[in-house]
N, C-alpha and C positions, 0 to 999 in steps of 0.2 A: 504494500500500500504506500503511499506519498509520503514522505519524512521518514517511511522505515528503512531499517538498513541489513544488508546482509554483508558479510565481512568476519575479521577475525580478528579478535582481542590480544596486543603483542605481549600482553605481561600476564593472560590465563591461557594462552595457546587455543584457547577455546572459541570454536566456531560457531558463529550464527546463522544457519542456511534457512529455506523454507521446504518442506516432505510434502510431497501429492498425497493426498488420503486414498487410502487402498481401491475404493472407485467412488461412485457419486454419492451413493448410500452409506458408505462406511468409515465414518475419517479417521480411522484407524491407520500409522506409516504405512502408507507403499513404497514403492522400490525406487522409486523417483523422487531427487533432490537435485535442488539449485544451491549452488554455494562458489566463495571466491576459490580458483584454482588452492588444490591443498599445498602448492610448493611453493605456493605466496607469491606468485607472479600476477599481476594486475590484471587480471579477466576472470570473468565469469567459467563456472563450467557447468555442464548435465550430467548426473550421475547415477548409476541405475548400480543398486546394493554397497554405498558408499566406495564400490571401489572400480569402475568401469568406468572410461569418462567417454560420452560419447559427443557428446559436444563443444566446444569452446567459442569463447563471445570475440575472442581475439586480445589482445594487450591494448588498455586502453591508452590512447595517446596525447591524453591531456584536452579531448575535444569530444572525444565520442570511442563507442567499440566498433571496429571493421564488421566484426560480423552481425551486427544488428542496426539493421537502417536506420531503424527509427532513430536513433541517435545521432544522427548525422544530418537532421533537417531541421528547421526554423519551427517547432513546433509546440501547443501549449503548457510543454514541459520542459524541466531545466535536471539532467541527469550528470550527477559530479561523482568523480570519485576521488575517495581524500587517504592520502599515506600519509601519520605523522606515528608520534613515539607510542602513542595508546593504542589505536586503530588503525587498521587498511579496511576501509569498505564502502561499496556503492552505494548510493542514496537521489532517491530524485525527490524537485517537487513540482505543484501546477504553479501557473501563473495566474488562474483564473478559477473562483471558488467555485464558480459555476460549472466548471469543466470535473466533469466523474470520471475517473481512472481507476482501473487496477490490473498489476501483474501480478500473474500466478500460474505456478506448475502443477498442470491438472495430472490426472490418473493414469495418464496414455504419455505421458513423457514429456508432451511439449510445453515449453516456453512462451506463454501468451501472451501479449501486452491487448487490453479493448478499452473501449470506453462509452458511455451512455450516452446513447442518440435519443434526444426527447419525441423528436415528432414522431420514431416509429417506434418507441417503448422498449428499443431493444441495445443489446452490446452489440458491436462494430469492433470488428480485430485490426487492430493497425498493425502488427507483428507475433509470429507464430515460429517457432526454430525447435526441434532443424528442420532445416527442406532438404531434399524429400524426407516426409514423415516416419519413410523406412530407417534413416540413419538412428532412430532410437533404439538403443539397446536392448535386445530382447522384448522388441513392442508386441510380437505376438506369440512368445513365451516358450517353452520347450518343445520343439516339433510340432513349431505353429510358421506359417509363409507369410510375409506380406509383400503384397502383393500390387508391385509400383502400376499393374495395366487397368488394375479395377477402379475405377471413381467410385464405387461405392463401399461392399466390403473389404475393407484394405487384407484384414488375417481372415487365413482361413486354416485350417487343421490339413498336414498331409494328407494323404490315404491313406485308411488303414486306422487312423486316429480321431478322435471325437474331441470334446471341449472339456477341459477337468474342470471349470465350473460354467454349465450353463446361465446361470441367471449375470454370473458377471460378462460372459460373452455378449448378454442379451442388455447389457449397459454401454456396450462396443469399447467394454476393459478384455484385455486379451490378457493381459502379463500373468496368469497364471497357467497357460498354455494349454498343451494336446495331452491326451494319454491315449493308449495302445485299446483297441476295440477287442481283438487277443492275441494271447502272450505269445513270445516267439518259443517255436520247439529247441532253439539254438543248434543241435546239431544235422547234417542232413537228412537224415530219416528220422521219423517218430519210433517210440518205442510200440507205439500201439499201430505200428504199421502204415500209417498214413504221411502224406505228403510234408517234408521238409520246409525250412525258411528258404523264400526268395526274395530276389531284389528287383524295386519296381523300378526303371531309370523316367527319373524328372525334368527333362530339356530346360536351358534358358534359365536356370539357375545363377545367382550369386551364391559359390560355396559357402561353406561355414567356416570359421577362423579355426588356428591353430590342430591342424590334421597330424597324424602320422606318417611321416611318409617311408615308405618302404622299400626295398628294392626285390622286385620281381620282374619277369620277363613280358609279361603280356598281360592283357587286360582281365581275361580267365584266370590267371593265374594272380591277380588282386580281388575278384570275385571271389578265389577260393576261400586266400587269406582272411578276408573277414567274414566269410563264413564258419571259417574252423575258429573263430574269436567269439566268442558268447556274449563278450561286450561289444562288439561292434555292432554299431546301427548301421551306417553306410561308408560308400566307398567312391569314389571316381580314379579313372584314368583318361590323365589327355596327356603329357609328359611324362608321366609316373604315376606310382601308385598311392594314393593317399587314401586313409582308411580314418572314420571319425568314432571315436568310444562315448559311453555314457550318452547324455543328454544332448541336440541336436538346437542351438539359439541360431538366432539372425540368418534364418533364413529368407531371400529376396527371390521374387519369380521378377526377371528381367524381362525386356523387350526384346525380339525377334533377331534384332539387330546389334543387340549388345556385346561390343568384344569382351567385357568381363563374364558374359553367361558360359555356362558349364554343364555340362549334364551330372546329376548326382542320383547313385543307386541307392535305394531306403530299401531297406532290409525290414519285409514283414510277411508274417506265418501266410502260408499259402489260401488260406479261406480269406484272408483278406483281398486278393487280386479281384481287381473287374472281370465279372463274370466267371467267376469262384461259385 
């Protein structure tokens, strides 16, 4: 809000930030927090479980931050940020009593600045960060896609996987993510005789960070790899073999044309395939 400040106290080490309530109904901390860089460099950052930063406001330069327009125009607010012996930390105010502001870090990650339009009753966003919406940290939660080609539902759950909580889905809070519709048999055959896990390959993908990468000969032969792994959820090969363990974040369905898309194999029990 106008006169408050987020920043960090130089002689209790202790931070000021603002926490997104878990979603609209429950203001109980979510995973999203705004607060000044932790290595006390002059910018803002976005922080999904205090330690992922996925966004930065940029170094401010005594004028405004690079990465947020809005501070870079003649507008009915005045945004300082002040380094002395007690404090580092941002603070704005209006110019005009009349003029209703507020910024705040909603549920879903972003960074909103609006402000109240009389004639049509409602809030008006002057800035929203980051753009694209997808750069938020785990926005659509464990083996959840978002999904930069859709205007409308941005996440949606792989295949194979459902919404671990519907009613927060149904508030269009994702960050609790997907879970498995059923469990993977992990090894190639069932013991009850039935069909093995496969892999279902996903086109146009932004992979997921921090892979395994392996050394094998051929593409089959990284399919096997993480199939003979109990923990591995998926795997691709375009240079090499890279194979992903545990839990599956930031996943991105790219455009057509996107030199960063990828094809990515998800590993799930065979009743799950289309047309299973």
């Amino acid at each position: 809000m106008p006169e408050g400040w987020i920043g960090v106290n130089k002689i209790t080490g202790e931070f000021q930030s603002a926490t997104a309530w878990e979603n609209p109904e429950n203001p109980a901390p979510g995973p999203f927090t705004v607060s000044v860089d932790p290595d006390r460099s002059k910018q803002f950052v976005l922080l999904w479980n205090n330690s992922e930063i996925y966004w930065r406001s940029g170094v401010w330069n005594g004028r405004y931050f690079p990465a947020l327009p809005a501070t870079n125009e003649n507008g009915p607010f005045n945004l300082t940020f002040i380094d002395n012996e007690q404090r580092m930390y941002g603070t704005y105010t209006i110019f005009y009593s009349s003029f209703i502001t507020h910024t705040m870090i909603g549920s879903t990650g972003l960074l909103t600045q609006r402000y109240w339009l009389d004639r049509t009753q409602e809030w008006q966003s002057i800035s929203s960060q980051p753009v694209p919406q997808c750069d938020v940290y785990s926005l659509c939660g464990t083996f959840g896609i978002c999904d930069q080609t859709s205007s409308d539902n941005i996440c949606k759950c792989t295949p194979g996987f459902e919404p671990a909580s519907m009613k927060e889905w149904e508030l269009n809070v994702w960050s609790a993510g997907c879970v498995r519709k059923t469990s993977l048999r992990c090894s190639n055959k069932s013991s009850a005789g039935g069909e093995g896990d496969r892999f279902l390959g996903m086109t146009n993908m932004r992979l997921p960070a921090n892979p395994q990468n392996l050394t094998v000969g051929t593409a089959k032969n990284c399919e096997q790899a993480c199939l003979n792994n109990c923990s591995c959820n998926a795997y691709a090969y375009v240079s090499g073999c890279s194979i992903w363990t545990g839990d599956l974040r930031n996943l991105v369905q790219l455009y057509d044309d996107d030199s960063g898309a990828g094809t990515l194999y998800l590993r799930l029990a065979a009743s799950d395939f289309p047309g299973s």
